[in-house]
Backbone as CSV, one residue per row, in Angstrom:
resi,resn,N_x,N_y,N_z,CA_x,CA_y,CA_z,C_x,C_y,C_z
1,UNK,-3.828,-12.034,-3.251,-2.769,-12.762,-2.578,-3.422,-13.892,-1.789
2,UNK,-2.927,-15.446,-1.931,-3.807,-16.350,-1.126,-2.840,-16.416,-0.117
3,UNK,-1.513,-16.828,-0.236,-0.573,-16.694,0.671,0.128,-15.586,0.961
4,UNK,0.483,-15.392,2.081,1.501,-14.193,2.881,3.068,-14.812,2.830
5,UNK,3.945,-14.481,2.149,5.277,-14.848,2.282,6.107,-14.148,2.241
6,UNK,7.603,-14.460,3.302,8.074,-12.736,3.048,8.661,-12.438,2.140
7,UNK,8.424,-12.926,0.947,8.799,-12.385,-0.316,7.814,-11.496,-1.085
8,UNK,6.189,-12.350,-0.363,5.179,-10.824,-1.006,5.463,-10.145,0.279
9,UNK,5.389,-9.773,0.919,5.629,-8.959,2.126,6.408,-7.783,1.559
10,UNK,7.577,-8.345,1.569,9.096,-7.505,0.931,8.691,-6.659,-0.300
11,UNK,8.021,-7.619,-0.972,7.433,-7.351,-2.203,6.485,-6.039,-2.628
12,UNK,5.749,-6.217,-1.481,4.059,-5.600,-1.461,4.756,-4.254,-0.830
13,UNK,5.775,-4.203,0.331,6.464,-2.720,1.142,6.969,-2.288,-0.059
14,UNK,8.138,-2.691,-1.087,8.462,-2.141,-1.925,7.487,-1.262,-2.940
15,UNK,6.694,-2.241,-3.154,5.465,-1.383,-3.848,4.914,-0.384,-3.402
16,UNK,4.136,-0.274,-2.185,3.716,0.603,-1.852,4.230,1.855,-1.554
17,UNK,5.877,1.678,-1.325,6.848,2.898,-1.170,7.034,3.649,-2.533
18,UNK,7.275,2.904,-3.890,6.938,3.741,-5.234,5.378,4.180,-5.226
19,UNK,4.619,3.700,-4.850,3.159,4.325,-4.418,3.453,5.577,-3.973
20,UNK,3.834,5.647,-2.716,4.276,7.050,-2.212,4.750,7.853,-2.814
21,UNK,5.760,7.231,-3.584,6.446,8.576,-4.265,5.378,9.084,-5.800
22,UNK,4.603,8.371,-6.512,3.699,8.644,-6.731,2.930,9.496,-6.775
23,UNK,2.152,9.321,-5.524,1.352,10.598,-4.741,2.198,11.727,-4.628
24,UNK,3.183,11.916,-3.893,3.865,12.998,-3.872,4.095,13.832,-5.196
25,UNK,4.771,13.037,-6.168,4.953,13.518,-7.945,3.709,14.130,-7.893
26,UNK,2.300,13.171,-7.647,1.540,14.294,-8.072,0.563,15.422,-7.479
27,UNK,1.470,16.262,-6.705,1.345,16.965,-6.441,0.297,18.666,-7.375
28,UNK,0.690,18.965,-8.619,0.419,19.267,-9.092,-1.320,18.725,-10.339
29,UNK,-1.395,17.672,-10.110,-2.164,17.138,-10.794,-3.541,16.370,-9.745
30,UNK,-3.580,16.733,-8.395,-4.253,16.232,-7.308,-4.304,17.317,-6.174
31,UNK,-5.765,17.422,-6.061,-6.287,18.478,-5.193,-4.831,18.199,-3.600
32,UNK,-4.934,18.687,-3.064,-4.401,19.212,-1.761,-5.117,18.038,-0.903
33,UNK,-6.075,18.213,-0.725,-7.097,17.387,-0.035,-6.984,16.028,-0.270
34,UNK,-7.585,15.852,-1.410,-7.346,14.267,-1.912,-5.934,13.574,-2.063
35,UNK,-4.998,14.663,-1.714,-3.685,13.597,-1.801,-3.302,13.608,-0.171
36,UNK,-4.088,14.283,0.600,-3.959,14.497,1.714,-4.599,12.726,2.226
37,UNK,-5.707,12.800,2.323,-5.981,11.345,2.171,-5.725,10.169,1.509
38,UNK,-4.844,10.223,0.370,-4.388,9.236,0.038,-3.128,8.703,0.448
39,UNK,-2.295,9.949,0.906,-1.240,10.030,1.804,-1.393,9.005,2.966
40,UNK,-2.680,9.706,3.757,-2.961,9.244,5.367,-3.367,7.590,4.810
41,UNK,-3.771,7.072,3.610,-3.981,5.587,3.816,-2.994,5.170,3.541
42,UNK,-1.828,5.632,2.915,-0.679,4.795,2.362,0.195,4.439,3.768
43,UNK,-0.499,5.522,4.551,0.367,5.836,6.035,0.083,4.355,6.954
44,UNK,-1.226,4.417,6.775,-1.884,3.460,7.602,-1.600,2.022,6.986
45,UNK,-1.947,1.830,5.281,-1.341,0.690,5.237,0.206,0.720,5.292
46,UNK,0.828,1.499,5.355,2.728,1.008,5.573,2.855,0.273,7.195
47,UNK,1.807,1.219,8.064,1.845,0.762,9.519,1.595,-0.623,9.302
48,UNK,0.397,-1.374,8.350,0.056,-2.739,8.253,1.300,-3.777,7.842
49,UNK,1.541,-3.163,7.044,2.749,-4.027,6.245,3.948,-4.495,7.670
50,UNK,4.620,-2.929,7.660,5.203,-3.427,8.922,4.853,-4.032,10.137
51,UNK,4.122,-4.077,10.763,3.041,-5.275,11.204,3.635,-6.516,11.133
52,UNK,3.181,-6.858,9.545,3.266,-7.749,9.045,4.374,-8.576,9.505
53,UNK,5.185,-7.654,8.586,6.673,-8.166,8.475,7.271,-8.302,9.823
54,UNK,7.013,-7.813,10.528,7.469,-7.763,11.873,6.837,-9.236,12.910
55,UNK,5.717,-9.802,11.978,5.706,-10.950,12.878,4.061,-10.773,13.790
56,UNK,4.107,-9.741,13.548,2.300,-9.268,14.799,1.217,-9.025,14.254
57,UNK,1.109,-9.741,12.797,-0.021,-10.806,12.399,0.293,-12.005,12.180
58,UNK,-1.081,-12.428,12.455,-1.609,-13.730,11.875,-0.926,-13.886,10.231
59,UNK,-0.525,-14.853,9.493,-0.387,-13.980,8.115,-1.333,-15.129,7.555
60,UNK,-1.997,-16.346,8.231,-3.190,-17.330,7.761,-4.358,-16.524,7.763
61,UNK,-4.704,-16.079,8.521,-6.304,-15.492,9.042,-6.335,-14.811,8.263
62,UNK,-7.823,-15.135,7.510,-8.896,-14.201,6.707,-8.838,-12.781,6.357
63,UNK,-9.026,-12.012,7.606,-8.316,-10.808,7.764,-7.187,-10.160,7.374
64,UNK,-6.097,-10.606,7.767,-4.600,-10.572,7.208,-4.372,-10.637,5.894
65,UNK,-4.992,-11.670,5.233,-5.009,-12.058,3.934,-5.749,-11.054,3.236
66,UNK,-6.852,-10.854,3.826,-7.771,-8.836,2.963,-7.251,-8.118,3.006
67,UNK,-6.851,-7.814,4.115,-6.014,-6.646,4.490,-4.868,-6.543,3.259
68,UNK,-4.206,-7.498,3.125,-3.089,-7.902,2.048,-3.690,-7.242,0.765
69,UNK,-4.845,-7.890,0.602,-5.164,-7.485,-0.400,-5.579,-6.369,-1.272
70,UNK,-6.423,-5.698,0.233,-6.212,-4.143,0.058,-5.648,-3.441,-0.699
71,UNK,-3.910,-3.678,0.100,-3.052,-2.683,-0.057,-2.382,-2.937,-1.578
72,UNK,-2.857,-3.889,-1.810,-2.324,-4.321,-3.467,-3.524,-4.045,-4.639
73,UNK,-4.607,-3.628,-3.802,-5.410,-2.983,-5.013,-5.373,-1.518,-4.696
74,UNK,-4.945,-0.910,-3.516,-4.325,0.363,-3.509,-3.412,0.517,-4.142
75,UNK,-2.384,-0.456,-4.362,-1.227,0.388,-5.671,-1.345,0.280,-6.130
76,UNK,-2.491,-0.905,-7.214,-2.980,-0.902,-8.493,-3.311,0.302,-8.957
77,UNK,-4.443,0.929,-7.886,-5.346,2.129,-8.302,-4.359,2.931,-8.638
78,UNK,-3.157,3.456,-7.378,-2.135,4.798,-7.420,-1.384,4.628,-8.962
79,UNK,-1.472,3.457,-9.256,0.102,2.799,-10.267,-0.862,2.857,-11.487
80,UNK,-2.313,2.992,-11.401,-2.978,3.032,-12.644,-3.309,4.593,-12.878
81,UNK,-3.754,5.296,-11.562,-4.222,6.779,-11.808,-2.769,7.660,-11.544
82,UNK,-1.918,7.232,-11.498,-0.750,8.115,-11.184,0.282,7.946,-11.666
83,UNK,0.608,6.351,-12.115,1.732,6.054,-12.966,1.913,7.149,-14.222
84,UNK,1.161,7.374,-14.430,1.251,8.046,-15.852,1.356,9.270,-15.814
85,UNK,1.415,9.999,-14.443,1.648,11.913,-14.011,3.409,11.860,-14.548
């Protein structure tokens, strides 16, 4: 993501919420543990997002913009290793 707009914003929360449900589905197919932590980051980036959207980042700065990016190669990963449970 080079730009932050609240259409990826909107965009990127939507995503990451089918992320969630995701993880949860796979319940059966993912240790206890490891969905335990994948849980707690989806947690932490949703806190980011809303953040976001809410105005209490930067959405220019360097940071903001990784951070962004993060969370969109986190649902890649969930949407690549989990889409398919």
């Amino acid at each position: 993501m080079r730009t932050i707009t609240d259409d990826n914003i909107n965009n990127l929360k939507a995503r990451l919420d089918k992320c969630s449900v995701l993880v949860e589905a796979a319940e059966k197919n993912v240790s206890p543990e490891i969905r335990g932590r994948i849980k707690a980051q989806a947690v932490v980036y949703a806190g980011f997002m809303s953040d976001l959207a809410a105005g209490k980042l930067p959405r220019f700065s360097n940071s903001t913009v990784q951070s962004a990016n993060l969370v969109e190669e986190f649902c890649l990963l969930i949407e690549t290793e989990l889409g398919r449970v």
